[in-house]
C-alpha positions in Angstrom: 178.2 -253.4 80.1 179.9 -250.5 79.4 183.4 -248.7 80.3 183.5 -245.3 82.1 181.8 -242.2 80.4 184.5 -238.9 79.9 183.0 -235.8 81.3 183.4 -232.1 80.1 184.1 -233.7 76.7 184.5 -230.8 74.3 183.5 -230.3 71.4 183.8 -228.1 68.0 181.7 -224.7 68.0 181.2 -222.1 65.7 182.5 -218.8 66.1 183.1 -215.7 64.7 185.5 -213.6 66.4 186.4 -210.7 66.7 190.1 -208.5 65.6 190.5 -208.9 69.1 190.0 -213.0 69.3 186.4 -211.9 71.4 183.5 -213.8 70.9 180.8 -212.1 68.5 178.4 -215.4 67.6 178.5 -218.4 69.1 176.6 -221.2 67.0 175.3 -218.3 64.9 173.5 -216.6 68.5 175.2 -212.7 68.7 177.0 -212.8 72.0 175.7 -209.5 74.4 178.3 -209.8 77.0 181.8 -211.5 77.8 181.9 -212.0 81.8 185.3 -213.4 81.7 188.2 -214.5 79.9 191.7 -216.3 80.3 194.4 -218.0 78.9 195.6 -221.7 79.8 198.9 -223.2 78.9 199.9 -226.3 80.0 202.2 -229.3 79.3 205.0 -226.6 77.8 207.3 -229.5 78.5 205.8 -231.8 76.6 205.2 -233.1 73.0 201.9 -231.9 73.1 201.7 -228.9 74.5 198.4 -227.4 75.4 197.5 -223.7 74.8 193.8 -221.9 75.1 192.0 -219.1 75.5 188.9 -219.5 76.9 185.6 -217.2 77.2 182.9 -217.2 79.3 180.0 -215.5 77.4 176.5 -214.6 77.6 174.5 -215.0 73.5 171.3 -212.4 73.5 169.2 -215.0 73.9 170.4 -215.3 77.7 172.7 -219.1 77.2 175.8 -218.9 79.2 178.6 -220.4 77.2 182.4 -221.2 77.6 184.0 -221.8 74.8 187.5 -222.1 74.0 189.7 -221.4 71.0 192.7 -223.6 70.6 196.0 -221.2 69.9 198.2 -224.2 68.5 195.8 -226.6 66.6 193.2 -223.3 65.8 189.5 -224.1 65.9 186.8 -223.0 68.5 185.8 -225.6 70.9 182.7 -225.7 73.5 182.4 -226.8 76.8 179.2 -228.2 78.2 
C-alpha cells in the first residue's frame, strides 16, 4: 500500500525568456500568445519565503501552458 499522492507537483521547464521575463519557448515550442500573467508572494514572514511569476501561455502548436519562474531560487518551473 501506498501513502497519499501530491497533486499539481511542479516541475523544472525550459524557457527562454524574454528582456521582459515573457515567455518566448517553452520546452523548445515558440509561445504565440500570453493570456495572462501574475505575480505570487507568500510566506514574506517566513524563513522561506515564496516569490513567482507565473504565465499562462499558449506554444504555436496550440498546448496551453502555465509555467512559473521562481524570483528567489531562479529557474522556470511547469505546472501540470
Amino acid at each position: 500500500m501506498t501513502g497519499p499522492r501530491r497533486l499539481g507537483v511542479a516541475r523544472r521547464v525550459a524557457v527562454g525568456a524574454g528582456a521582459d521575463g515573457r515567455p518566448l519557448v517553452v520546452d523548445g515550442l515558440q509561445v504565440d500568445a500570453v493570456r495572462e500573467s501574475w505575480l505570487v508572494e507568500d510566506r514574506w514572514w517566513t524563513e522561506r519565503p515564496l516569490r513567482r511569476r507565473y504565465w499562462e501561455v499558449v506554444t504555436v502548436c496550440g498546448r496551453d501552458e502555465v509555467v512559473f519562474h521562481d524570483l528567489i531560487g531562479g529557474g522556470w518551473w511547469r505546472h501540470r
